[in-house]
MMTF fields as JSON, N, C-alpha, C and O atoms, coordinates in Angstrom:
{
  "mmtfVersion": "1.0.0",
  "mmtfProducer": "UNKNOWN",
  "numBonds": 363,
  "numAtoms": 364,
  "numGroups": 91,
  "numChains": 1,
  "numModels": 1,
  "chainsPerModel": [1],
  "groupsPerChain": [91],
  "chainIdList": ["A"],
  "bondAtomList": [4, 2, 8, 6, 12, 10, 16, 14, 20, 18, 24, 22, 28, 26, 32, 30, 36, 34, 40, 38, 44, 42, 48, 46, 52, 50, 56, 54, 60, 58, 64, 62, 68, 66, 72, 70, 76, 74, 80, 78, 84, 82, 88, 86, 92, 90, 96, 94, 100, 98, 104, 102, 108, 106, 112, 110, 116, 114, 120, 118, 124, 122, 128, 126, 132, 130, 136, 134, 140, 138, 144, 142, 148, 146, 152, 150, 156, 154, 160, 158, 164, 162, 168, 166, 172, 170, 176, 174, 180, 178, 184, 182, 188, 186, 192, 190, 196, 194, 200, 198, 204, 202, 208, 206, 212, 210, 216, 214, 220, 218, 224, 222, 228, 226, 232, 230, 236, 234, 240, 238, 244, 242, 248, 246, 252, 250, 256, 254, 260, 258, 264, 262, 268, 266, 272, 270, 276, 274, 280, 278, 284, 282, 288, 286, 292, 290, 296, 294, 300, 298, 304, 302, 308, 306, 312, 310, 316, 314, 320, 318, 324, 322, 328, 326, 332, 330, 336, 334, 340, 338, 344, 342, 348, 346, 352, 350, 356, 354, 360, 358],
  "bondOrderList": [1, 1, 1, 1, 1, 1, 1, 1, 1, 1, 1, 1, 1, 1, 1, 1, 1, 1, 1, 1, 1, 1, 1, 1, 1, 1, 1, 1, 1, 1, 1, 1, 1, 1, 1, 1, 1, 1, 1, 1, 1, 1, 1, 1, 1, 1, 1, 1, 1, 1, 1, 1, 1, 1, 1, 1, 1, 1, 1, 1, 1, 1, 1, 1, 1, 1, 1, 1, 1, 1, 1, 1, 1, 1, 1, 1, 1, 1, 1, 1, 1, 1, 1, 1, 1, 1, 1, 1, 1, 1],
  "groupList": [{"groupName": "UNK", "atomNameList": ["N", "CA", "C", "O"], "elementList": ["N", "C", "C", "O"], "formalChargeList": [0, 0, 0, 0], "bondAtomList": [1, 0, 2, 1, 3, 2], "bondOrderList": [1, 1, 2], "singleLetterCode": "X", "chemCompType": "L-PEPTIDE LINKING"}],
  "groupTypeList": [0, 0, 0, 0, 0, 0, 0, 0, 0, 0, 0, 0, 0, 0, 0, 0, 0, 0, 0, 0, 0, 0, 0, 0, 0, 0, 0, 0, 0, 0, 0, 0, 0, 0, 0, 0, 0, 0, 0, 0, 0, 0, 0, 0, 0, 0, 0, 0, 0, 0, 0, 0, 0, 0, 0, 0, 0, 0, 0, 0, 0, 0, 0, 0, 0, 0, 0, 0, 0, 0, 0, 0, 0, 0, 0, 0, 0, 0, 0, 0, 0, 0, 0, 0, 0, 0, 0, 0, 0, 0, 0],
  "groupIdList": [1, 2, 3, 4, 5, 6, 7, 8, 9, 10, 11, 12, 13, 14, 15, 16, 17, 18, 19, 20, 21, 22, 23, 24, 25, 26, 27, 28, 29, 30, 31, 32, 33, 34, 35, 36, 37, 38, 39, 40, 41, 42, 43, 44, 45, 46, 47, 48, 49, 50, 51, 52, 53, 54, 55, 56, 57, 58, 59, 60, 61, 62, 63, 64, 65, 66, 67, 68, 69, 70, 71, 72, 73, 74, 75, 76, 77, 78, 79, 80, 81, 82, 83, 84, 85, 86, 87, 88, 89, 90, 91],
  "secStructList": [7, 7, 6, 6, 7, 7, 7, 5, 7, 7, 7, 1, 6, 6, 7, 6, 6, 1, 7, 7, 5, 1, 1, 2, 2, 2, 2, 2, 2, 0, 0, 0, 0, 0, 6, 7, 6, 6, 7, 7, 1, 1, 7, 7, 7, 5, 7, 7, 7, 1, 6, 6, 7, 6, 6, 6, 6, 6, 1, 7, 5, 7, 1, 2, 2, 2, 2, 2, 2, 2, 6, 6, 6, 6, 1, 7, 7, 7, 7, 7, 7, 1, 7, 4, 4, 4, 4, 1, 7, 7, 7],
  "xCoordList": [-25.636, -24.905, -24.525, -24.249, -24.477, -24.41, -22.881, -22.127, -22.424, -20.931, -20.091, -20.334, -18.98, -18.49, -19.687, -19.136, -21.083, -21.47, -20.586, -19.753, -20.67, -19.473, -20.701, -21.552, -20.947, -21.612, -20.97, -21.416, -19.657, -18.836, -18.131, -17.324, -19.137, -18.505, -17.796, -18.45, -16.902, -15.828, -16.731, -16.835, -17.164, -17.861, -17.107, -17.561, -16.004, -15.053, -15.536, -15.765, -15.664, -15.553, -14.537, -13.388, -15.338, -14.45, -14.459, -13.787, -15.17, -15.007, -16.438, -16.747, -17.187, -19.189, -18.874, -18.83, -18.698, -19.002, -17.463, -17.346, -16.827, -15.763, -16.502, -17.476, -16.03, -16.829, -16.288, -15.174, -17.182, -17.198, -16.001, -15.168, -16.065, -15.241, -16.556, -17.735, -16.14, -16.535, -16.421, -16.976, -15.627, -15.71, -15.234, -14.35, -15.719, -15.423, -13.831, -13.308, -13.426, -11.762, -11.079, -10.593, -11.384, -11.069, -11.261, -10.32, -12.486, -12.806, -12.153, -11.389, -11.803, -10.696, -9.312, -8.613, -9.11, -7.47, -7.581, -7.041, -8.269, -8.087, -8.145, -7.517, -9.339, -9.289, -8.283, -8.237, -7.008, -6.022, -5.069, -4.62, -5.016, -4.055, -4.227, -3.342, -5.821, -5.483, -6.071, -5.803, -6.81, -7.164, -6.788, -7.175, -5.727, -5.087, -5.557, -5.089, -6.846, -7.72, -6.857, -6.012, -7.634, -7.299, -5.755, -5.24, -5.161, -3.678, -3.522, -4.239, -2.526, -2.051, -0.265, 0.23, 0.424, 1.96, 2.183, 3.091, 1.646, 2.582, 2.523, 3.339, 1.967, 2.13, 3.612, 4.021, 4.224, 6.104, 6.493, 6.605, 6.683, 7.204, 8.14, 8.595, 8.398, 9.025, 10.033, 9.534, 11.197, 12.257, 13.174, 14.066, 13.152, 13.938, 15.324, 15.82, 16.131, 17.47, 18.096, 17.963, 18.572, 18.853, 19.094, 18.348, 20.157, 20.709, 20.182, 19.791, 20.071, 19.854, 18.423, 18.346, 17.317, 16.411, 15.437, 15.758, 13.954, 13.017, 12.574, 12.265, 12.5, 12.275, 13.041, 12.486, 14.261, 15.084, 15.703, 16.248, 15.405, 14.792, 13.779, 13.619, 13.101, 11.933, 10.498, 10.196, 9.892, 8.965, 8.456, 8.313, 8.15, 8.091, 6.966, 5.89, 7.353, 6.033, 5.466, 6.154, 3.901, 3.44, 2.195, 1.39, 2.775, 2.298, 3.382, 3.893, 3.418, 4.372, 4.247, 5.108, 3.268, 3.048, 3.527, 3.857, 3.505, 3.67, 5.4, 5.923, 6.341, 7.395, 8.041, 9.071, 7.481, 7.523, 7.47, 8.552, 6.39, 6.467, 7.72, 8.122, 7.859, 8.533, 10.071, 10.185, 10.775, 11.768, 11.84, 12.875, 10.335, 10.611, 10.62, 11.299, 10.074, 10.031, 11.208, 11.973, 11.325, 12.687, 14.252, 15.402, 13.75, 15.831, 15.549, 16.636, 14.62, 14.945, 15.18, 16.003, 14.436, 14.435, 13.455, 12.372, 13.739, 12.704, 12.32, 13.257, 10.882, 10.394, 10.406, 9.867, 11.487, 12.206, 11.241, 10.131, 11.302, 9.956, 10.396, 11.359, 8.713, 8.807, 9.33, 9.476, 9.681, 10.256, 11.434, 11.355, 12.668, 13.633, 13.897, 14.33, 13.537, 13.63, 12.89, 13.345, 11.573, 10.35, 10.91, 10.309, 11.886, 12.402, 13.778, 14.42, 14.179, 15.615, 15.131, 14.222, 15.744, 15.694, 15.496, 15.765, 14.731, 14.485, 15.346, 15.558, 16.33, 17.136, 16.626, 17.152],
  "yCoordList": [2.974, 3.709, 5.08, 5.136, 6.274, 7.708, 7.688, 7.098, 8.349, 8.254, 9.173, 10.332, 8.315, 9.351, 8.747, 8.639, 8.393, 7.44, 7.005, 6.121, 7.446, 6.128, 5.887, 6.75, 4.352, 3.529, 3.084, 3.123, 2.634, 1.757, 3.123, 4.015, 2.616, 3.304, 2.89, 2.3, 3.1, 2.802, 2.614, 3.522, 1.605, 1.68, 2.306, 2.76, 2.146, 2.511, 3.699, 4.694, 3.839, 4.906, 6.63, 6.814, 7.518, 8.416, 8.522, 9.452, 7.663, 7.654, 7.825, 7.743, 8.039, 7.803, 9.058, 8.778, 10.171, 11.247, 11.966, 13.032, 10.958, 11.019, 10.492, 9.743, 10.884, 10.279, 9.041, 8.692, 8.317, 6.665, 6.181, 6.94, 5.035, 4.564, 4.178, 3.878, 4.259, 4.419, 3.131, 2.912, 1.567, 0.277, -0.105, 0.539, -1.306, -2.445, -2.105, -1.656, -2.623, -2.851, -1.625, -1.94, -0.007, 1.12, 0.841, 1.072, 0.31, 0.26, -0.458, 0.134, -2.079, -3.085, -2.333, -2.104, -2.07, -1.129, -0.173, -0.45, 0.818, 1.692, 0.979, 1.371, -0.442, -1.081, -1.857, -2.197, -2.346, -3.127, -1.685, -1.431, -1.041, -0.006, 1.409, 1.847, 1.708, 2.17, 1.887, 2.609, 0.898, 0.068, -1.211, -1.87, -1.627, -3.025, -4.546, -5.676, -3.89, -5.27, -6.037, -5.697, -7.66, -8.549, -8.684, -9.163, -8.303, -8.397, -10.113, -10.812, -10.673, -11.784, -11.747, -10.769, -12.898, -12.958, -12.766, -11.966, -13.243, -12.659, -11.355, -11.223, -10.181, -8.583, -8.644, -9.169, -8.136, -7.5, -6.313, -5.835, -5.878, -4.547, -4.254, -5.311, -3.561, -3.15, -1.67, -0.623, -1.88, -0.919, -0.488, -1.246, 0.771, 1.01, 1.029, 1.973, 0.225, -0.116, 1.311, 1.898, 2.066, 3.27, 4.076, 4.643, 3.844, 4.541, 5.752, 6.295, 6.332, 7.594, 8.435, 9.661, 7.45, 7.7, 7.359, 6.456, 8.103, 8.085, 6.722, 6.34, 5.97, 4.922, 3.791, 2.737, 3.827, 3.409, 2.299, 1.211, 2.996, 2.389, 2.419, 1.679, 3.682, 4.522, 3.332, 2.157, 4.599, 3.978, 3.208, 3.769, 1.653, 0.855, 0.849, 0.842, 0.855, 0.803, -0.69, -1.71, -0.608, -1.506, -2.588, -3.477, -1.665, -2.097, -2.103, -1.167, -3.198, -3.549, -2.195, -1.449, -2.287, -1.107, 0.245, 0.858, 0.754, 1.827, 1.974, 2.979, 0.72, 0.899, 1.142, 1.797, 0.532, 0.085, 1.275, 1.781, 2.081, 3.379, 4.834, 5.916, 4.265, 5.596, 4.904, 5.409, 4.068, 3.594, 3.881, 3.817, 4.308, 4.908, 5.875, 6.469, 6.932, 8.447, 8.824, 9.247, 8.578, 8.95, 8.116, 8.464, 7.02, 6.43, 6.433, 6.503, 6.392, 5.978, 5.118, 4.88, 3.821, 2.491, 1.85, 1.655, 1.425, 0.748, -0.769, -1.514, -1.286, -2.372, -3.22, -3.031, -4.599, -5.262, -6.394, -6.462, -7.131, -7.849, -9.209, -9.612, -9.565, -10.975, -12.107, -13.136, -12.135, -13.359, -12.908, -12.767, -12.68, -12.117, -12.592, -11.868, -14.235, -14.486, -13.757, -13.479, -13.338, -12.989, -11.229, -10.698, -10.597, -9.448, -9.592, -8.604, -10.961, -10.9, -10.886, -11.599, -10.085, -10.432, -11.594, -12.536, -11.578, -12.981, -12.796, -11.625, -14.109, -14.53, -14.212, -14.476],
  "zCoordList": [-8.952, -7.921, -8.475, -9.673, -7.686, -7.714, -7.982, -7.208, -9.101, -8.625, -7.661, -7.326, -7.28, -6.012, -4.699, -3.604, -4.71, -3.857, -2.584, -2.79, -1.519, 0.143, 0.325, 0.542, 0.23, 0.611, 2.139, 3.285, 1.514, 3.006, 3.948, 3.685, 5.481, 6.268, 7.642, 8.501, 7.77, 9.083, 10.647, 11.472, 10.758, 12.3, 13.685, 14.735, 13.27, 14.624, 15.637, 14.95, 16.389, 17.357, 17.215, 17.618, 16.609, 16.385, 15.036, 14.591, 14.063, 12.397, 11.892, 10.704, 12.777, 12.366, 11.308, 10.11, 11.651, 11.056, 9.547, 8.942, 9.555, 8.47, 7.152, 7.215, 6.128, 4.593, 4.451, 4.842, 3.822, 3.512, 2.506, 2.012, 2.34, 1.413, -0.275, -0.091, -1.22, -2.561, -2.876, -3.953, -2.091, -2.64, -1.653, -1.087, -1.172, -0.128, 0.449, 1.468, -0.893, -0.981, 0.516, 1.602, -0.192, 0.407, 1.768, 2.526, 2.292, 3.734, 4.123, 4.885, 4.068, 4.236, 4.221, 5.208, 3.212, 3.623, 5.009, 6.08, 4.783, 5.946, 7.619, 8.603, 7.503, 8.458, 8.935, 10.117, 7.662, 8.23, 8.803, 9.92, 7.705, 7.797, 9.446, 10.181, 9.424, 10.446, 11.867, 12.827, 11.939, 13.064, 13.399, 14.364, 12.233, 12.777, 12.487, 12.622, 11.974, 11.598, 10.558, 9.73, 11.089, 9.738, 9.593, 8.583, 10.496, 10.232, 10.206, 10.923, 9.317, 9.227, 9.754, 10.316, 9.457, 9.888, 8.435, 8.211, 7.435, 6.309, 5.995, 5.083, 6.252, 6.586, 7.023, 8.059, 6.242, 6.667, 6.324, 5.195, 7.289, 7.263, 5.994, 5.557, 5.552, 4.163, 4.694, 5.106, 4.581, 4.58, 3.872, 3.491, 3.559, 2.527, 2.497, 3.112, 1.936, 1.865, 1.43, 2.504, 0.735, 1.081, 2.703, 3.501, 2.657, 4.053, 4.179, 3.146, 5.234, 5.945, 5.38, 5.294, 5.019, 4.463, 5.499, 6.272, 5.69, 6.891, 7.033, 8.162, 6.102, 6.418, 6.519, 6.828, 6.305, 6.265, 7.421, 7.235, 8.631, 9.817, 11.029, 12.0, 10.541, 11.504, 10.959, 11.171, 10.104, 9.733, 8.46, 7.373, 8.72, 6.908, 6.527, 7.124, 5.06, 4.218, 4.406, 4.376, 4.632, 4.611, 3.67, 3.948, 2.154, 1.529, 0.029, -0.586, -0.128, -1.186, -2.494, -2.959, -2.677, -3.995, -4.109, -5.124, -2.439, -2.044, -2.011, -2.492, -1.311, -1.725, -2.378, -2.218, -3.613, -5.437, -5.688, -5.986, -5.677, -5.956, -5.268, -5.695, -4.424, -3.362, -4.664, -5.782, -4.304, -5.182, -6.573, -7.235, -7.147, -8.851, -8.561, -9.398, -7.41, -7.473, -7.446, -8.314, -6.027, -5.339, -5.577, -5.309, -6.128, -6.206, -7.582, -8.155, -8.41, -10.072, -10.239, -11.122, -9.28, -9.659, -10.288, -9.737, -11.585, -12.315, -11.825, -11.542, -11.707, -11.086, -12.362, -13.453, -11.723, -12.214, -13.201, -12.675, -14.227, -14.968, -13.743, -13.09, -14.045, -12.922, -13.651, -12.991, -15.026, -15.835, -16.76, -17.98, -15.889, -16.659, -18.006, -18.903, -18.166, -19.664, -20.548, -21.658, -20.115, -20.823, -21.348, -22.282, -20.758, -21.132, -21.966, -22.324, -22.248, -23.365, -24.7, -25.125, -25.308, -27.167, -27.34, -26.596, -28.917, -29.306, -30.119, -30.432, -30.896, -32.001, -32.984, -34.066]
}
């Protein structure tokens, strides 16, 4: 494969002539994300607890990572270890 290569392209109506996606994955996102596809019930809206912030109650992030991130930029919150034991001193 050529790199930089879009193999995967968006069939939708209105997207023929936009550049491709570079891996499966990319095309699947843009398809849940901006045509709705593939949506499941465990998809949850994500809001940022921080008052008076745009998303706060307008519009949520809908992808966990992306929250994760907006919260280290913008509040200076460090993402917490998933095994709090696994982060205490050893004796």
């Amino acid at each position: 494969i050529v790199r930089h290569e879009r193999l995967y392209q968006c069939q939708e109506a209105g997207h023929e002539l936009r550049p491709g996606f570079t891996y499966h994955g990319g095309l699947l996102r843009h398809e849940q994300e901006v045509h709705k596809m593939y949506l499941s019930a465990k998809k949850t809206p994500i809001f940022c607890s921080f008052p008076n912030r745009p998303r706060s109650s307008g519009k949520p992030y809908m992808r966990k990572e992306n929250f994760e991130d907006h919260k280290r930029r913008i509040h200076k919150v460090e993402k917490r270890p998933s095994n709090p034991a696994a982060s205490q001193p050893q004796p």
